[in-house]
N, C-alpha and C positions, 0 to 999 in steps of 0.2 A: 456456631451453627454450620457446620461443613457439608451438610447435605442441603442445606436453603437454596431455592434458587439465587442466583444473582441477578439482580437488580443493575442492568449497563444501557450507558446513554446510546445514543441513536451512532451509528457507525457515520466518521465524515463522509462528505462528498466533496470529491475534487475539481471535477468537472468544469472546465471552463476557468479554473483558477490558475492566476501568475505564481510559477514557483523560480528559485535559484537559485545555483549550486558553482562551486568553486571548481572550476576543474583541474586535472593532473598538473596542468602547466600554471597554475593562482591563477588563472583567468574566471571572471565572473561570468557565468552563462542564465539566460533568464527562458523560461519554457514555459509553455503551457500545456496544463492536460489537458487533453481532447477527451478521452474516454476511460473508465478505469472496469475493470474485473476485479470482485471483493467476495472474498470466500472466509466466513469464520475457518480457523483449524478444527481440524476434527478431532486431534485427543485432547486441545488446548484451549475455548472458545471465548478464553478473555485474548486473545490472538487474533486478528485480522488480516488475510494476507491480500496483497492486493497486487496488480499487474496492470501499469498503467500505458496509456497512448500519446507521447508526450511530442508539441512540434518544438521545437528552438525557435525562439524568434528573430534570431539575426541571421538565420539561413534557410528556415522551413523543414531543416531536417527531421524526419518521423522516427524515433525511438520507443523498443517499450522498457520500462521503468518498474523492476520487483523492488515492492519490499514491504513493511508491515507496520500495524499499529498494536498498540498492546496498552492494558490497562494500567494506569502509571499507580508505582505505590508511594510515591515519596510525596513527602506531605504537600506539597504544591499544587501536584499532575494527580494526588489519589482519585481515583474514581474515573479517570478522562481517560479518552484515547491519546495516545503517546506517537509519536511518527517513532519506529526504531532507527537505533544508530549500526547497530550491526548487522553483518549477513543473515539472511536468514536459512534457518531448515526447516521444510516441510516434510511430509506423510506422501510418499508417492501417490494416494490413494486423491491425496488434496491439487497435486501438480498436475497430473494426469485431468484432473476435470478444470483444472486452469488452463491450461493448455488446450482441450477439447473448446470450451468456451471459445477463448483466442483464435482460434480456427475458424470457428462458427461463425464470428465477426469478420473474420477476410483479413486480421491482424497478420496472421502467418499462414 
């Protein structure tokens, strides 16, 4: 059935969640999102891109944080949203109104 619609779970939310990430130097860093920006892709809507507002908690630092979920297919993750491991590419058409957004919030 390739014209069916699909059938996709509720997109996550981040917001106020502990996350952590190894960094350049193996150091363990632990953050919290503050706020996220979430835009299905536009030629791809099993795609999620999202732009987050993240602080550090051992310094307060404010960063923001791209990157995306996607509908997993391997038998485990099928059907779920998936955090990506890799860079992502957008639709200038998609970054341009991420970035608009971001603005609009006092982000940048």
């Amino acid at each position: 059935m390739k014209n069916a619609k699909l059938k996709m779970p509720p997109l996550p939310i981040n917001i106020g969640k502990e996350r952590k990430l190894t960094d350049i130097d193996g150091k363990k860093q632990h953050f919290i999102v503050r706020d996220e920006i979430v835009r299905l892709q536009s030629a791809y809507p099993r795609k999620a891109i999202y732009l987050q507002r993240i602080e550090f908690k051992n310094d307060g630092r404010i960063q923001l944080r791209l990157g995306y979920y996607m509908i997993g297919t391997k038998p485990r993750m099928a059907g779920k949203w998936v955090w990506g491991q890799y860079a992502t590419m957008i639709p200038a058409e998609d970054f341009r109104a991420i970035i608009r957004e971001a603005s609009d919030k006092g982000w940048i």
